[in-house]
GUDO-741259 format. One record per residue (C-alpha): residue in one letter; x, y, z. Coordinates in steps of 0.02 Angstrom, whole numbers, plus 50000, padded with zeros to 5 digits. Example, Ala and Ser with C-alpha at 12.3 -4.5 7.8 and 13.67 -1.06 7.14 Angstrom:
2
a  50615  49775  50390
s  50684  49947  50357
This chain:
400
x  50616  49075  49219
x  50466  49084  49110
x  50359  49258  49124
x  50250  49194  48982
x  50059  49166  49028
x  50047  48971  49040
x  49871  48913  48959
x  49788  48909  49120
x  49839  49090  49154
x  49787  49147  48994
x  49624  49071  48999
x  49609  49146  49171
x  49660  49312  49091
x  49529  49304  48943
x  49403  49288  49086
x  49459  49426  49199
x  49476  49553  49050
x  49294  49495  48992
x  49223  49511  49144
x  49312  49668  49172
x  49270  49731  49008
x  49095  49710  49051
x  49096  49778  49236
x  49228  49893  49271
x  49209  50034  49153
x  49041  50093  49266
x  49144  50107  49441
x  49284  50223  49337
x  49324  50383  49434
x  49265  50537  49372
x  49342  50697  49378
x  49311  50819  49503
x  49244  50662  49622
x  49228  50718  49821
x  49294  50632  49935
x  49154  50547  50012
x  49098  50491  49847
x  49266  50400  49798
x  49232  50314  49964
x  49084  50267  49903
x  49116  50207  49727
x  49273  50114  49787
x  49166  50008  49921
x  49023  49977  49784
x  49172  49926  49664
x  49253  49799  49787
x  49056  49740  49819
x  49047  49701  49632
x  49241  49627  49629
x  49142  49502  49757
x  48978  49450  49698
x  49081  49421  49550
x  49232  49293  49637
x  49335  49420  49601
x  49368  49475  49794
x  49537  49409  49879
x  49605  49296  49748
x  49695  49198  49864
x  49604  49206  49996
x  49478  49023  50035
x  49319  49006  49969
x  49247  49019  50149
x  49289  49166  50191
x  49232  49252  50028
x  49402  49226  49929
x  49422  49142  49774
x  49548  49018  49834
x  49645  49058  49695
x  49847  49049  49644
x  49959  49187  49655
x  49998  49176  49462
x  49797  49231  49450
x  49798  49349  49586
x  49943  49459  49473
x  49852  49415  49298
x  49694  49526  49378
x  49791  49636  49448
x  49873  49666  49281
x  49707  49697  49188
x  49609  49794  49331
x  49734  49915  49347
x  49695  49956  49159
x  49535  50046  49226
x  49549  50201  49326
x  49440  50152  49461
x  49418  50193  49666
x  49576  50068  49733
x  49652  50203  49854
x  49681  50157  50044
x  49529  50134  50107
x  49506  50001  50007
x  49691  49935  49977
x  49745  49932  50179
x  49597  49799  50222
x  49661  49705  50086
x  49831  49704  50077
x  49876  49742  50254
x  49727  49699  50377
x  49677  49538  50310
x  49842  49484  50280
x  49899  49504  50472
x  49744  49431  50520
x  49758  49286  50439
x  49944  49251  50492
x  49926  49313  50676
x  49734  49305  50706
x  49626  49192  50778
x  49474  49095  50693
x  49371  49198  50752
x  49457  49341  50731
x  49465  49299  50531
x  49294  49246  50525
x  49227  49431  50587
x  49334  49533  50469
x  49380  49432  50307
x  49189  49454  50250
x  49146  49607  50278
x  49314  49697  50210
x  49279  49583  50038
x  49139  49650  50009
x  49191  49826  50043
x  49078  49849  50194
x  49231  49887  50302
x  49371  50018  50273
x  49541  50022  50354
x  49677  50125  50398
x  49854  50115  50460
x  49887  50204  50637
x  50090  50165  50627
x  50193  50311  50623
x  50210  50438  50760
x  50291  50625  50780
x  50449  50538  50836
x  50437  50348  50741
x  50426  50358  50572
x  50564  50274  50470
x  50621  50193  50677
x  50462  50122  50673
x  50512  50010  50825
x  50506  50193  50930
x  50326  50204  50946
x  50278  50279  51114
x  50086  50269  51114
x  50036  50150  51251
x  49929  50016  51288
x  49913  49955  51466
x  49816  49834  51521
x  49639  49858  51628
x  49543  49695  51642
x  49492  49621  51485
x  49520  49783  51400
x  49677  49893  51353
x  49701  50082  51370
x  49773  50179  51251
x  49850  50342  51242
x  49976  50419  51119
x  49977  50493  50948
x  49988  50424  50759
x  50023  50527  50619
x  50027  50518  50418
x  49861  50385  50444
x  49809  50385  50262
x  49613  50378  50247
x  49582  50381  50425
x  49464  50514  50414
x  49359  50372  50312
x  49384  50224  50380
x  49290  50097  50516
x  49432  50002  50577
x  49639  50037  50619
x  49790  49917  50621
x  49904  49994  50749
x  50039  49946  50852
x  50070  50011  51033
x  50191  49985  51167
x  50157  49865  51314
x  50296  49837  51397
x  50415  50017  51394
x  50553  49904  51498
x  50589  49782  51348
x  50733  49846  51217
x  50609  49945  51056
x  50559  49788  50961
x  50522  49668  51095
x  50398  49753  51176
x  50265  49801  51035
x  50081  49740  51030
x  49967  49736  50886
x  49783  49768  50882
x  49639  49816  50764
x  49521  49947  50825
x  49344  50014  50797
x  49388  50187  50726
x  49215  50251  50803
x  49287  50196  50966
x  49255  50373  51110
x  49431  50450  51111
x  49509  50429  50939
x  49523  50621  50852
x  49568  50601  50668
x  49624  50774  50609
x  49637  50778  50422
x  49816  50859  50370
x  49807  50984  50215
x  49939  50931  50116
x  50028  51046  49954
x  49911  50949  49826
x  49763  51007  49920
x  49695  50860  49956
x  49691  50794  50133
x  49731  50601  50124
x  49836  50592  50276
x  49766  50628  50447
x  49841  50649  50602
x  49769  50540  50749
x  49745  50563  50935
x  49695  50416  51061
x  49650  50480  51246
x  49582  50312  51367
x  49551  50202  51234
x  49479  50066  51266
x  49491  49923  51169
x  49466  49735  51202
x  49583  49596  51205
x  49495  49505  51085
x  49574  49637  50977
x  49733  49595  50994
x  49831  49490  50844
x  49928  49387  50911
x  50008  49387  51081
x  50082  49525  51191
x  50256  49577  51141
x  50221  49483  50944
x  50201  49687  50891
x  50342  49699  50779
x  50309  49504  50717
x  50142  49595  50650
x  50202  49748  50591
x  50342  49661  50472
x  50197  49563  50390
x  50110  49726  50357
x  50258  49811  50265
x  50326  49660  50171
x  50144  49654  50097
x  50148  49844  50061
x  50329  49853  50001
x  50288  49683  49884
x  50124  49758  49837
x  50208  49914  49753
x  50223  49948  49572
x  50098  49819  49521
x  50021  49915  49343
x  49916  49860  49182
x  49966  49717  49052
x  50016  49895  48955
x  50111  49958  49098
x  50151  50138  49163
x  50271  50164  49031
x  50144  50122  48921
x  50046  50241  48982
x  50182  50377  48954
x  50244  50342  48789
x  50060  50393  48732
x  50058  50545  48841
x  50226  50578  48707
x  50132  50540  48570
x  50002  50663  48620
x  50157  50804  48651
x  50187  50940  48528
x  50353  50974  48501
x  50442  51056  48357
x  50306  51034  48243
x  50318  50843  48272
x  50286  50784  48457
x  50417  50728  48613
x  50438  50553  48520
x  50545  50666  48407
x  50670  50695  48521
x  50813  50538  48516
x  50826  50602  48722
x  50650  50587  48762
x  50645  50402  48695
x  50815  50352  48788
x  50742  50395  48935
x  50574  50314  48904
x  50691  50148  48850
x  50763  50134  49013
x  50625  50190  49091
x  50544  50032  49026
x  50690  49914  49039
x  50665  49966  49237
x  50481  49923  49231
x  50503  49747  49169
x  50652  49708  49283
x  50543  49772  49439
x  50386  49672  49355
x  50468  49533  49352
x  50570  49535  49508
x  50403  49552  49585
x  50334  49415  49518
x  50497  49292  49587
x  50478  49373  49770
x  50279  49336  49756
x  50308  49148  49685
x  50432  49127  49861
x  50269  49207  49954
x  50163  49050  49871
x  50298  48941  49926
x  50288  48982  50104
x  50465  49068  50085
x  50489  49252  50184
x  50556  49382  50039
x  50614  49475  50183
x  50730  49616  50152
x  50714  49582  49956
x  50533  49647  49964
x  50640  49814  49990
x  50701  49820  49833
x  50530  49805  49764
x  50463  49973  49870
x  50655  50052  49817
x  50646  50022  49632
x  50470  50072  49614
x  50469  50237  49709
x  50608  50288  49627
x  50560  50260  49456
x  50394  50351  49479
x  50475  50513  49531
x  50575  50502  49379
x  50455  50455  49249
x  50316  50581  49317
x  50445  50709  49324
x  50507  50669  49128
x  50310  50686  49077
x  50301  50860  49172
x  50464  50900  49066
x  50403  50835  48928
x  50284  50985  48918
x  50389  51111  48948
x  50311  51272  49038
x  50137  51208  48999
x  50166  51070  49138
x  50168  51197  49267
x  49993  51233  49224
x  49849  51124  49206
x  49645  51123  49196
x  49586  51024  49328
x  49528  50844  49259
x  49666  50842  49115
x  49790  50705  49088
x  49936  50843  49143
x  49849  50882  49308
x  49855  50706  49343
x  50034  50699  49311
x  50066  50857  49425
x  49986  50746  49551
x  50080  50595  49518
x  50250  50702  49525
x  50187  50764  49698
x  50120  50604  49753
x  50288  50530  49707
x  50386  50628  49836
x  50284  50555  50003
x  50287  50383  49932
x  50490  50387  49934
x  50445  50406  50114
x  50289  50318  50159
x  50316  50125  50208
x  50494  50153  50224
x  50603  50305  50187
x  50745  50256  50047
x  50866  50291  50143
x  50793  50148  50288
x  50767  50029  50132
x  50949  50043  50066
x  51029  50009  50241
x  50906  49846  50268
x  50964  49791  50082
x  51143  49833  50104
x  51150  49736  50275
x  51020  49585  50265
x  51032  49554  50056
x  51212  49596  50033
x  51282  49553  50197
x  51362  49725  50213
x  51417  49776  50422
x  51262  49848  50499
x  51251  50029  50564
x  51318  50067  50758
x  51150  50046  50847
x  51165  50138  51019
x  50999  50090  51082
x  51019  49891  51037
x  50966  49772  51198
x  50930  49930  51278
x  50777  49951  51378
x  50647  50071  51304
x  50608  50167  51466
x  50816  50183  51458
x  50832  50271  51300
């Protein structure tokens, strides 16, 4: 198999780095940026990504993509993520989990209404998944929906909802019919995050920040043209969701993250030399590396199966696995690197982004599947391994 840029994609890439060149350095994030303002910058930077045909790569032309191949889609991937610019949730859900659901599950006019506007970066998203007690059981969810004419009421509780606090519109999945076993009786909606009854109460986290929210629904109503899909297709929606997040993970610049670290070496004192000295340090930045290009390019066969119309399934696991694991570890080897003066930072400086990273590191081993849930799905649907005892299989939900 044949990583190599063919000379379509490198023609493509010569035009994405110009254009890049040229555009991105102006949406960049600046230190010290509130909160509000990175919303801002990142919806005026997806605005520009659009006017410029730059805007869902493989999305059609008619709906504001560029109708693209998935071979492009990664090349600009590659190069914008050379730029430090406003890509967090708000911006990356409506892309790589809304749209992609909607498109699969939705309607026409379901596509029509939403494709634009989250292009452009008019419309923010969030994920309302995860609840007190369904987290890595996803399939557990307990917030209802039950039905009231042409609406749906909803009551229940999501937690961890990244960006909520800044976003128009939800994905979440709900539980229509409580006397169906977990998975069978799951529903999947978006909803107008300015809808009366949602609470989004923004969680304070050890960083400081407050990126994850918790989220209340009381009676809310929200209309069946909402819905993706049909009743009980819940779970059907969900597993598009994470395959796209778990596949998504780890994408980084043409110079990769490794890249990125053996410079932050380089830049080390040490000994009177600096932490490229030390025959350790570069052993672990070797296989540090060696993991980035098998994950790179293990990514890159799981998203030419995608273009095929093939499922990745349980593979896209090893993707999210690999990745999450290998962040932790390099962002902990920078810190490490430093020695005591990695335990304190100035705010804006290249090690108080790494105590971030390190931090960071620790939820994403958790978020979009805990390791633990990723290694049983491998060992049983990849390697063909006996599954776990599962008490609650065929079992109806209001029996558990």
């Amino acid at each position: 198999m044949d990583f190599n840029d063919t000379p379509e994609e490198a023609a493509f890439r010569k035009e994405a780095r110009e254009w890049l060149a040229a555009h991105a350095p102006a949406f960049e994030k600046p230190d010290g940026i509130s909160e509000a303002e990175e919303v801002a910058l990142g919806k005026a930077w997806q605005k520009r990504l659009s006017e410029g045909g730059y805007a869902g790569i493989l999305l059609p032309k008619k709906y504001g993509g560029r109708g693209a191949t998935i071979a492009e889609a990664t090349v600009f991937g590659e190069e914008e993520n050379n730029y430090h610019l406003a890509k967090e949730a708000y911006i990356g859900i409506g892309l790589g989990m809304a749209l992609p659901v909607i498109f699969k599950h939705g309607t026409p006019e379901q596509i029509e209404k939403f494709a634009g506007p989250t292009l452009r970066g008019e419309m923010t998203w969030c994920q309302l998944f995860s609840e007190p007690s369904a987290g890595s059981d996803l399939a557990a969810v307990r917030t209802r929906a039950i039905k009231d004419g042409s609406d749906y009421i909803v009551n229940g509780q999501k937690v961890w909802s990244s960006w909520a606090h800044h976003s128009d519109w939800g994905i979440l999945i709900v539980r229509t019919d409580p006397t169906l076993p977990k998975h069978k009786g799951l529903t999947f909606f978006v909803v107008d995050m300015k809808t009366p009854g949602i609470d989004v109460r923004p969680i304070r986290q050890i960083s400081g920040a407050s990126d994850f929210n918790e989220t209340f629904l009381t009676d809310v109503r929200i209309p069946e043209s909402c819905r993706i899909g049909a009743e009980g297709e819940g779970w059907a929606c969900a597993m598009t969701v994470l395959m796209g997040e778990r596949l998504n993970q780890g994408s980084e610049g043409k110079g990769g993250g490794i890249g990125a670290l053996i410079r932050y070496a380089a830049d080390t004192p040490r000994n009177g030399g600096n932490a490229l000295d030390s025959a350790a340090i570069r052993t672990a930045l070797a296989s540090a590396y060696a993991e980035e290009q098998a994950e790179r390019y293990f990514q890159a066969r799981l998203r030419t199966m995608v273009s095929r119309g093939e499922n990745p399934g349980a593979l896209a696991s090893m993707v999210k696995l690999a990745y999450t694991n290998r962040y932790q570890k390099t962002s902990g080897l920078a810190l490490e690197m430093r020695g005591p003066a990695g335990l304190i930072a100035e705010e804006g400086s290249e090690t108080a982004r790494i105590q971030d990273d390190y931090i960071w590191s620790t939820a994403l081993r958790v978020a979009g599947g805990a390791d633990e849930v990723l290694r049983n799905q491998i060992a049983e649907r990849v390697l063909g391994m006996p599954g776990e005892m599962r008490a609650d299989k065929n079992v109806p939900f209001d029996q558990l």
